[in-house]
C-alpha positions in Angstrom: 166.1 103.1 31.4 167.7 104.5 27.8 168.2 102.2 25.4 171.9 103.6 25.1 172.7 102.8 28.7 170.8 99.3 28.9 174.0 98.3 25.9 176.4 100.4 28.3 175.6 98.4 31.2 175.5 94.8 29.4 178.6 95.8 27.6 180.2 96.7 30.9 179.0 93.2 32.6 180.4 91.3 29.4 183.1 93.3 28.3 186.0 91.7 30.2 185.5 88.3 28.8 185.2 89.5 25.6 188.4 90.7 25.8 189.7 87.3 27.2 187.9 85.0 24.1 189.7 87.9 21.8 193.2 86.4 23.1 192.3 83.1 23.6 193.7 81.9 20.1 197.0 84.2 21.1 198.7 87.5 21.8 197.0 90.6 20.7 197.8 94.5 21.0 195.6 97.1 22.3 194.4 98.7 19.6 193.9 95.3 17.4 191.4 94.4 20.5 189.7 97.5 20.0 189.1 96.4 16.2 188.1 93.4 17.1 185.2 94.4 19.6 184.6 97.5 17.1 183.9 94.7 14.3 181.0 93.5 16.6 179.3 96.5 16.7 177.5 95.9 19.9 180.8 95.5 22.2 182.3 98.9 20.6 183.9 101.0 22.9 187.0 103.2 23.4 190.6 103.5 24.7 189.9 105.1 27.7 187.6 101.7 28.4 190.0 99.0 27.2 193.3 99.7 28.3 192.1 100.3 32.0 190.2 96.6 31.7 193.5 95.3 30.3 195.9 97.1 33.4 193.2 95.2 35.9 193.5 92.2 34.2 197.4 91.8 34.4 197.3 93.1 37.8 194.7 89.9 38.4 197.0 87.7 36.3 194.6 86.7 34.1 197.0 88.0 31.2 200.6 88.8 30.4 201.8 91.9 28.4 205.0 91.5 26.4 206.4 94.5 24.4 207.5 93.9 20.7 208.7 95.7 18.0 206.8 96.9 15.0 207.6 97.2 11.4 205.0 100.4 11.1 206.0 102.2 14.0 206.8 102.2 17.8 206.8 98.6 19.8 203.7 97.3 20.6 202.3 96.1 23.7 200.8 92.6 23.3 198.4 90.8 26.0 198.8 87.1 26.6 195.7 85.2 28.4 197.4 83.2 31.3 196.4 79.7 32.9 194.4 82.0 35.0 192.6 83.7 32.2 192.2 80.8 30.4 190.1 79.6 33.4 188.4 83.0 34.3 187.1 82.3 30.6 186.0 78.8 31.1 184.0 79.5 34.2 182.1 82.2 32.2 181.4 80.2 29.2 179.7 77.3 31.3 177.5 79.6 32.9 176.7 81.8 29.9 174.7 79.5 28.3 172.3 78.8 31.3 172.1 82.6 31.8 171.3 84.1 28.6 168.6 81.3 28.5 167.2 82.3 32.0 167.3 85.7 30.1 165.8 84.8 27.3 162.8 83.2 28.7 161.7 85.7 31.1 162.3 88.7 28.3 160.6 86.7 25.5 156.8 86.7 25.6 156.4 83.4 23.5 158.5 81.3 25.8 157.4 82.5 28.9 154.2 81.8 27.7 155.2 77.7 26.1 156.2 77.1 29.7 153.6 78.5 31.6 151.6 75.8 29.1 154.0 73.2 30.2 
């Protein structure tokens, strides 16, 4: 596989709750999330990616939109994380950890090697 679609495809599995830490501290608008996951460098992607995540995830109710107005130009749509998201999230972060570290130790040659020595 292609370096560039190995990040595409991790990107893809992770991107969603990304999005859902992003507005876990409060409402956010589309294009400040696309900043946000721009500033990472790694989790970079477009429009045409985010704003169908964030249609699927109000249709799931894991977040609210609310349109407001803006002082530099037209009213912005922001995205709420609901009871639902907030969970959604939750779930994720307790099984991250014990993931990436299953990861980790396969992929990494020293550490599959310390516990073969185990």
């Amino acid at each position: 596989m292609e370096p560039g679609k190995t990040l595409s495809q991790l990107r893809k599995g992770v991107l969603e709750y990304c999005v859902l830490s992003l507005l876990r501290d409060g409402p956010r608008y589309g294009t400040e999330l696309l900043g946000a996951l721009a500033d990472t460098g790694a989790l970079a992607t477009s429009q045409g990616t985010v704003y169908p995540l964030l249609s699927r995830l109000r249709r799931e109710a894991l977040v609210t939109t609310d349109w407001s107005e803006s002082q530099n130009g037209p009213p912005r749509r922001y995205y709420t994380l609901t009871e639902e998201g907030h969970a959604a999230l939750a779930d994720f972060a307790g099984v991250w950890a014990d993931f990436t570290d299953a990861v980790d130790r396969l992929i990494t040659p020293d550490m599959t090697s310390d516990r073969r020595r185990q």
